[in-house]
Backbone as numpy.savetxt, mean C-alpha at the origin, in Angstrom:
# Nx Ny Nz CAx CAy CAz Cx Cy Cz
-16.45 17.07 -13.30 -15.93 15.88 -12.67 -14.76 15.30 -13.45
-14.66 15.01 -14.89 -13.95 14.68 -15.72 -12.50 15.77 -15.39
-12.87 16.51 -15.32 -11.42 17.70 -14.80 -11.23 17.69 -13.62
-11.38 16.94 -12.49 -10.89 16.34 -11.51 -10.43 15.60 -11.53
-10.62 14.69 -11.83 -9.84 12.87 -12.55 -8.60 13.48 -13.54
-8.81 14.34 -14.09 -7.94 14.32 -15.05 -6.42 15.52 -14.38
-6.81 16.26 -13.46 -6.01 17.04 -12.45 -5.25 15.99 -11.51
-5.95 15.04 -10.90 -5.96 13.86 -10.13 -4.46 13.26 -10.99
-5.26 12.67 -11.82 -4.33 11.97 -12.38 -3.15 12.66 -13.07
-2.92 13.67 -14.18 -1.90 14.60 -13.60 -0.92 14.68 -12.60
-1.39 15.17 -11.74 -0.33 15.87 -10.45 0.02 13.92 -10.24
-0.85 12.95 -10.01 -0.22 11.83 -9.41 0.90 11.32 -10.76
1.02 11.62 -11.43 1.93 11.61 -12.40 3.20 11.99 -12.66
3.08 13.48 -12.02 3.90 14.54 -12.15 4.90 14.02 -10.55
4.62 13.07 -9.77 4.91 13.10 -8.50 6.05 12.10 -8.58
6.05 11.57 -9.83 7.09 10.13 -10.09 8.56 10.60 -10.75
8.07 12.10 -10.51 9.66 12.81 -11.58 9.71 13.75 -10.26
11.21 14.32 -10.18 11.50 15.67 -9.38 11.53 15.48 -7.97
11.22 16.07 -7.11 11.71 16.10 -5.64 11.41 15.00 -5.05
11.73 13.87 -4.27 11.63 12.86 -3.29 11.10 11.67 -4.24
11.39 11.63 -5.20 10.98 10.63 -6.28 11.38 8.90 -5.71
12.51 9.14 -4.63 12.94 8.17 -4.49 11.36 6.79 -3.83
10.50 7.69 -2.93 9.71 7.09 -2.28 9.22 6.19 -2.83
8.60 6.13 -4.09 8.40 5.61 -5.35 8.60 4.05 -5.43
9.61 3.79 -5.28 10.41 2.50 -4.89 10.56 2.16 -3.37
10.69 3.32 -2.15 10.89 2.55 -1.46 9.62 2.03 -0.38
8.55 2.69 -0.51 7.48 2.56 -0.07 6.70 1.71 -0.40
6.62 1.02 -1.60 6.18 -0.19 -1.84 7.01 -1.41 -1.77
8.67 -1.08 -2.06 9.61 -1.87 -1.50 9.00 -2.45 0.23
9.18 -1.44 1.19 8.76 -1.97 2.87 7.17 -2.28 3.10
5.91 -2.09 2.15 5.33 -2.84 1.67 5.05 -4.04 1.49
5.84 -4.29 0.53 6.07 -5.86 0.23 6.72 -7.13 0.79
7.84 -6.12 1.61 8.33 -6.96 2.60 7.55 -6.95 4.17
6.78 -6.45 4.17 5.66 -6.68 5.27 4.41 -7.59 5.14
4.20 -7.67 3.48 3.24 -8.51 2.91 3.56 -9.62 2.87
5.10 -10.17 2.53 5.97 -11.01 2.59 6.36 -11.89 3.63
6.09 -11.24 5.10 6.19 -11.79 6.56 4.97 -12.20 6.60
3.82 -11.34 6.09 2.29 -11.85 6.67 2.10 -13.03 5.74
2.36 -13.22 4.76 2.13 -14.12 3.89 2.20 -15.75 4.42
3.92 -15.15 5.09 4.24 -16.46 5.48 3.92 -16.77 6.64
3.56 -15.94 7.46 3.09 -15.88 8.85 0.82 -16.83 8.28
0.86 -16.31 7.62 -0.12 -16.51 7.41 -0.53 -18.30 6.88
0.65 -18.24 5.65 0.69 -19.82 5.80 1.17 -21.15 6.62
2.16 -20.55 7.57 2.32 -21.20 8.72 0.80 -22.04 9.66
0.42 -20.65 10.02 -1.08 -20.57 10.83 -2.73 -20.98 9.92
-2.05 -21.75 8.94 -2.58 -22.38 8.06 -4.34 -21.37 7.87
-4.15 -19.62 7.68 -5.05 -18.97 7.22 -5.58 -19.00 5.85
-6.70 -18.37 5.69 -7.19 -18.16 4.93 -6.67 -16.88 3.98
-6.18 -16.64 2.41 -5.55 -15.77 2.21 -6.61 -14.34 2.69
-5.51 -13.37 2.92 -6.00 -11.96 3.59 -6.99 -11.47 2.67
-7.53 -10.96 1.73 -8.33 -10.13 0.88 -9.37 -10.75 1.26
-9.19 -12.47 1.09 -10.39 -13.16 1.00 -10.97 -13.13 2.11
-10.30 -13.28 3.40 -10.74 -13.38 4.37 -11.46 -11.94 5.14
-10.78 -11.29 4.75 -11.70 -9.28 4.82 -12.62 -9.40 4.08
-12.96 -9.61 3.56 -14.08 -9.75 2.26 -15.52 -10.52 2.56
-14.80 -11.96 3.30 -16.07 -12.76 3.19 -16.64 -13.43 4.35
-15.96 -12.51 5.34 -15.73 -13.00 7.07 -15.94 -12.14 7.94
-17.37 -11.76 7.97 -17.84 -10.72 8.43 -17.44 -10.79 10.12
-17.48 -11.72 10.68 -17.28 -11.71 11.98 -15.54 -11.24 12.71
-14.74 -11.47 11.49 -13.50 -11.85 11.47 -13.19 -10.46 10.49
-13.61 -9.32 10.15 -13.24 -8.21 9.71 -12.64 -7.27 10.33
-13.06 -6.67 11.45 -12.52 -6.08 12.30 -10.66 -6.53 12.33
-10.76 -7.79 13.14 -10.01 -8.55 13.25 -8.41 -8.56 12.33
-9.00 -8.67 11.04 -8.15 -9.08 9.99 -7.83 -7.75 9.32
-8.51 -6.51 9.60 -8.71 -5.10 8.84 -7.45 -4.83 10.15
-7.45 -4.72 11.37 -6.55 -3.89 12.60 -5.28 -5.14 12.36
-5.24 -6.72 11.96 -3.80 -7.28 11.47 -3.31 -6.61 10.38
-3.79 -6.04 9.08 -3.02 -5.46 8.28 -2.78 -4.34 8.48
-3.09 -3.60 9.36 -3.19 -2.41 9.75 -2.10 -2.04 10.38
-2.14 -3.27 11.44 -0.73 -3.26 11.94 0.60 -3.39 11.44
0.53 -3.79 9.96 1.76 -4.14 9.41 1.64 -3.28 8.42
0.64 -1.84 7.52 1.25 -1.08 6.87 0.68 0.18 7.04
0.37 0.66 8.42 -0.34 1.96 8.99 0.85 2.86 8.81
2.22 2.40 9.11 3.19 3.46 9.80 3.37 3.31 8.67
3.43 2.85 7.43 3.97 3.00 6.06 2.99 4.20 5.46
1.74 3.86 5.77 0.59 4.55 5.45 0.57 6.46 5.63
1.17 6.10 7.20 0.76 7.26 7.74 2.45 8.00 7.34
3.30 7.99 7.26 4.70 7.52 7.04 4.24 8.54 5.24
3.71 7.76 4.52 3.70 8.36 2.45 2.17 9.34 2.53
1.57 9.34 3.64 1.13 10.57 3.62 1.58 11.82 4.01
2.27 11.71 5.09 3.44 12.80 5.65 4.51 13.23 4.20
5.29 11.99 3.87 5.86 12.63 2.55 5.51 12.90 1.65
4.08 13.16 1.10 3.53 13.39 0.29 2.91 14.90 0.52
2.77 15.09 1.41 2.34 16.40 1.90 3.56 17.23 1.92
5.03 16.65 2.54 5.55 17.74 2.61 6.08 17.78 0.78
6.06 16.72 -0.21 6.49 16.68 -1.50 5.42 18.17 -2.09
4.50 18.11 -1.51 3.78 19.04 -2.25 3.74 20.43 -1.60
4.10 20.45 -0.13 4.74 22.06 0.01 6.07 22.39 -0.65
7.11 21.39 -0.72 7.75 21.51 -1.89 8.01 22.37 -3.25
6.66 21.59 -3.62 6.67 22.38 -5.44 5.75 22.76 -5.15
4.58 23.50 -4.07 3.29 24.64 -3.88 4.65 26.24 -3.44
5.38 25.64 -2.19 6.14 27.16 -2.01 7.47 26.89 -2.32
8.06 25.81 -3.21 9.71 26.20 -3.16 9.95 26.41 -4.89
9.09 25.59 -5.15 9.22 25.14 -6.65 8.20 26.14 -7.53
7.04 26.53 -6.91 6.08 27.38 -7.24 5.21 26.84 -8.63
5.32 25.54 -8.56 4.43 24.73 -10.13 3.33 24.75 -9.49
2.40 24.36 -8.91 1.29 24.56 -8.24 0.98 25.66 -7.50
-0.10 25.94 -7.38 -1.15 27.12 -6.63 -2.00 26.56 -5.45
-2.42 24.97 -5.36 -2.79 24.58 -4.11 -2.53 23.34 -3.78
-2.80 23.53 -2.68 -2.43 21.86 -1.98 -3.61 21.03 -2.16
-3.47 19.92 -2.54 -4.89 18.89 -2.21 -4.33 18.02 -1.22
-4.93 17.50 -0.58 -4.72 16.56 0.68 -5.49 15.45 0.35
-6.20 15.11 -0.29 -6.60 13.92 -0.64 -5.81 13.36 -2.10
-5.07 13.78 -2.43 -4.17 13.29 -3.48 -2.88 13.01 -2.96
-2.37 13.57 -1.50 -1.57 13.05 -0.57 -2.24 11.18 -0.17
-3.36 11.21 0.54 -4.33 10.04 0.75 -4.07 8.82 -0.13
-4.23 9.57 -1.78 -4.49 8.72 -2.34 -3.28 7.85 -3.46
-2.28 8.73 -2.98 -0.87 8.40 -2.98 0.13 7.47 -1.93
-0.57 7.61 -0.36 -0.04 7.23 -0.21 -1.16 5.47 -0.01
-1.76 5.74 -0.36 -3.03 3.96 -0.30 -2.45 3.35 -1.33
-1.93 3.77 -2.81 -1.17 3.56 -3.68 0.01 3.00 -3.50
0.91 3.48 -2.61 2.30 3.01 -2.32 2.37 2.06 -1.14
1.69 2.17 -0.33 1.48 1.41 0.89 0.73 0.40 1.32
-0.93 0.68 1.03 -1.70 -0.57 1.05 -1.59 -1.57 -0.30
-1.68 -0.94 -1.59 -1.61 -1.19 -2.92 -0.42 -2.73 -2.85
0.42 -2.39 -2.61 0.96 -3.34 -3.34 0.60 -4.51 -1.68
0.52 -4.07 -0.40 0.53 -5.19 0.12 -0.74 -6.21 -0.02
-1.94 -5.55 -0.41 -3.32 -6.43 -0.43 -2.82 -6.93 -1.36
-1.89 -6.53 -3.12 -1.96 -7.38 -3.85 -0.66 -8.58 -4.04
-0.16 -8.54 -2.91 0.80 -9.58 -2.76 0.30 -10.60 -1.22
0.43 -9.84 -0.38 0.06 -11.00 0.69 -1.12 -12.21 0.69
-2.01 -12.19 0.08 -3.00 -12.94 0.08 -2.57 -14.28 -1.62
-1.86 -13.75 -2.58 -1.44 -14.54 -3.47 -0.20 -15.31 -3.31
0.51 -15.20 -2.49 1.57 -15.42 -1.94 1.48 -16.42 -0.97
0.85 -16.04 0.27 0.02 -17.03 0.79 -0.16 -18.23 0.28
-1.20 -18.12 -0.66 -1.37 -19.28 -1.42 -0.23 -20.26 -2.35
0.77 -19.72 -2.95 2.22 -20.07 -2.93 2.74 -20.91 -2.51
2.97 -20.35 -0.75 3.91 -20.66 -0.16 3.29 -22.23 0.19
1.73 -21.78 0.52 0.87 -23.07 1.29 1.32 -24.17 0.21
1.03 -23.64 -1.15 1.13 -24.72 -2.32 2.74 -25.40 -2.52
3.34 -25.25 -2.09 4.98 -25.47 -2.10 5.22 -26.04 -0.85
4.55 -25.60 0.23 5.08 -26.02 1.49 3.97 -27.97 1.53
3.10 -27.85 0.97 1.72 -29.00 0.88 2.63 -29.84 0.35
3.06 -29.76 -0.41 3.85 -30.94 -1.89 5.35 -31.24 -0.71
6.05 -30.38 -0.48 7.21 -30.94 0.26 6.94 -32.11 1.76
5.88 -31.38 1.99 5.16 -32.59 3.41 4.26 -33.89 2.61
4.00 -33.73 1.52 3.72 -34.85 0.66 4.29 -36.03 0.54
5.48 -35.35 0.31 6.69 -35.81 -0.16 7.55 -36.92 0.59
């Protein structure tokens, strides 16, 4: 098991140097700016931040799991496609690898895509609410 994690982590390593490196940046870049609309969309509609509300709102999961879904599926589905073809790449062009894993595609692209938006939209949120509260204070 330990030499899975450690292959794992490896190759997801090896993926930040050499062919399509650029994704790297821009996939959590359109990410963030999707986390960035919900955020504020979110504090407008005076919600509850997103993590919290998936988390502790059982009725309202569904719900709140198919809204973020909607805003980073095609990103999702989008850095799994380039991640797959990054690794036919260097499996038949580059010849550094001997097989493909497809769940290190998966888990690359949950990394670049969901990753940074769960950890910005829901703190952000809270932000904006806190900045926007004090100016209507005011």
């Amino acid at each position: 098991m330990l030499d899975l994690l450690s292959r794992i982590w490896q190759n997801l390593l090896e993926r930040t140097e050499g062919p399509m490196s650029l994704r790297f940046f821009l996939q959590p870049g359109m990410s963030l700016f999707f986390a960035i609309k919900a955020a504020i969309r979110d504090s407008k509609n005076g919600t509850v931040p997103f993590l919290w509300r998936f988390l502790y709102s059982k009725e309202e999961r569904k719900m709140v799991a198919k809204d973020g879904w909607k805003d980073v599926g095609k990103i999702f589905v989008i850095g799994t496609i380039l991640d797959i073809v990054y690794q036919m790449v260097v499996i038949f062009g580059l010849k550094t690898q001997d097989r493909f894993y497809p769940l290190e595609s998966l888990i690359v692209a949950f990394l670049l895509a969901i990753g940074p938006y769960l950890l910005i939209r829901g703190p952000l949120n809270r932000v904006i609410t806190m900045f926007t509260r004090k100016k209507d204070q005011v």
